[in-house]
N, C-alpha and C positions, 0 to 999 in steps of 0.2 A: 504494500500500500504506500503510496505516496500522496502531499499533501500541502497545507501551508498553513501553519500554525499562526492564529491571530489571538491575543492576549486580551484579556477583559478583567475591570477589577481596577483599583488601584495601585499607581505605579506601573502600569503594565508597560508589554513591552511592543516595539514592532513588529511586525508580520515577517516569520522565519520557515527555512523548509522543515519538514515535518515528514517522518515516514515509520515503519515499523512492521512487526510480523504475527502472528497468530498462530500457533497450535491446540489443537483442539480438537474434542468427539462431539460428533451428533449424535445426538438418539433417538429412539421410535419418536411420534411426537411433536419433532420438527425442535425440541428443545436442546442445547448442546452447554457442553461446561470448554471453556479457552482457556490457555494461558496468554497473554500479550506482552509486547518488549513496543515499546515506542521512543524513540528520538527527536527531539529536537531543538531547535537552535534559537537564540532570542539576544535582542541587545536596548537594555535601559539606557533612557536618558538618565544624567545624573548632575546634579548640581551642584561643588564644592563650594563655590560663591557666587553672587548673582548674578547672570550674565556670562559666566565663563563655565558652561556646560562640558561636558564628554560624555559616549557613552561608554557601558561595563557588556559586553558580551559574553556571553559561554554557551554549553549546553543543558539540558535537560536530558533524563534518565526516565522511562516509568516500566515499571514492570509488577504486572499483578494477573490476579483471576477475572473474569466472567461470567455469568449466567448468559445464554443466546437464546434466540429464537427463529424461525425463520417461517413466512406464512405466505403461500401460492395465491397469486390473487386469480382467480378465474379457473383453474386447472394450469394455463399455461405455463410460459418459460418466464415469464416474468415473477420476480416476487419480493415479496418487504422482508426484512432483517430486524435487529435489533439489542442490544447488550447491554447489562449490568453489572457493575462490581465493583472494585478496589483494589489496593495496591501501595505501592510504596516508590517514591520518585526523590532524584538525588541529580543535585548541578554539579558541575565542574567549569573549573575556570572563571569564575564570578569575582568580585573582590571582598562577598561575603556568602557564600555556598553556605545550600541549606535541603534538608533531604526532613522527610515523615511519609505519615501516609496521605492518601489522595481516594478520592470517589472517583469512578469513572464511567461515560456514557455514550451510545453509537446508535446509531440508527440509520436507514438509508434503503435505496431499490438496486437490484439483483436482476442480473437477466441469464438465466440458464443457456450457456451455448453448448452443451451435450452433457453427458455423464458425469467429469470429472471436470470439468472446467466451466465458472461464472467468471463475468467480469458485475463490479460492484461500485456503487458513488453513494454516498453518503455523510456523517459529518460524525468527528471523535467530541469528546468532550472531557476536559480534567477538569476537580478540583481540586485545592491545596492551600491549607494555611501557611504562608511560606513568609521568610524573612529576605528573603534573596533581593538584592539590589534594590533600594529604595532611592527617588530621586532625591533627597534632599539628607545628608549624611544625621541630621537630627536626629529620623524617623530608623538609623539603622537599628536590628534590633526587633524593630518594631514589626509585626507578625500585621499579614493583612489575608483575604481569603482573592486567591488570585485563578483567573481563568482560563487553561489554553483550548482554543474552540480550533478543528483543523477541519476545513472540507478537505477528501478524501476520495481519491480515485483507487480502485482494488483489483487485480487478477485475483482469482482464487482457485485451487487446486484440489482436488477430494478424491483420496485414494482409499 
């Protein structure tokens, strides 16, 4: 999957790439249990005084479980998706790195191109209480609940 991570929340950050992988069982039911690994990339404005800006770049880390779902709409090759769960996400390279756990959320439409192969668009969603790069050096420290929202284009594989 690949993607572009857009940041919600305060202090947030620019729009960065975004991509990641899924392993996972379906079962009767159309219900399935994942593991997920996603990356990606982000860079804060930051203000040491007024007027004289930079930003603080690094990455982002998430890796957690799911609950899936996935529902045929009409009988055909088309169909909706959907996932819940959590996890645990960790930066690097920040000027003040910060890792816990996170809520996580997806949703999106699926079109059957034979047996083992969909192709997938829909949209990821993090939460996380995080201290990572705050614009204004006062507020480091300072814990806020930050968003990363990625639309999300998917090959998918099922063996």
């Amino acid at each position: 999957m690949v993607g572009l991570a857009t940041f919600a929340g305060t202090d947030s950050a620019e729009n960065c790439v975004y991509y990641g992988v899924d392993i996972g069982r379906t079962f009767c039911g159309c219900w399935g249990l994942d593991l997920y690994y996603r990356y990606n990339s982000g860079r804060f404005d930051r203000e040491p005084a007024p007027g004289q800006g930079f930003k603080d770049g690094g990455e982002w880390h998430h890796l957690g479980l799911k609950a899936t779902y996935e529902q045929a709409l009409g009988g055909g090759p088309v169909y909706l998706w959907g996932g819940l769960g959590g996890g645990y996400f960790w930066t690097n390279n920040y000027i003040a790195n910060d890792d816990g756990p996170e809520i996580f959320a997806e949703a999106g439409v699926g079109f059957n191109l034979g047996r083992n192969w969909a192709i997938r668009a829909g949209v990821n969603v993090h939460g996380m209480d995080t201290t990572v790069t705050r614009k204004f050096p006062a507020d480091d420290g300072k814990s806020r609940w930050l968003w990363i929202i990625a639309p999300v284009a998917e090959l998918e594989f099922r063996f």
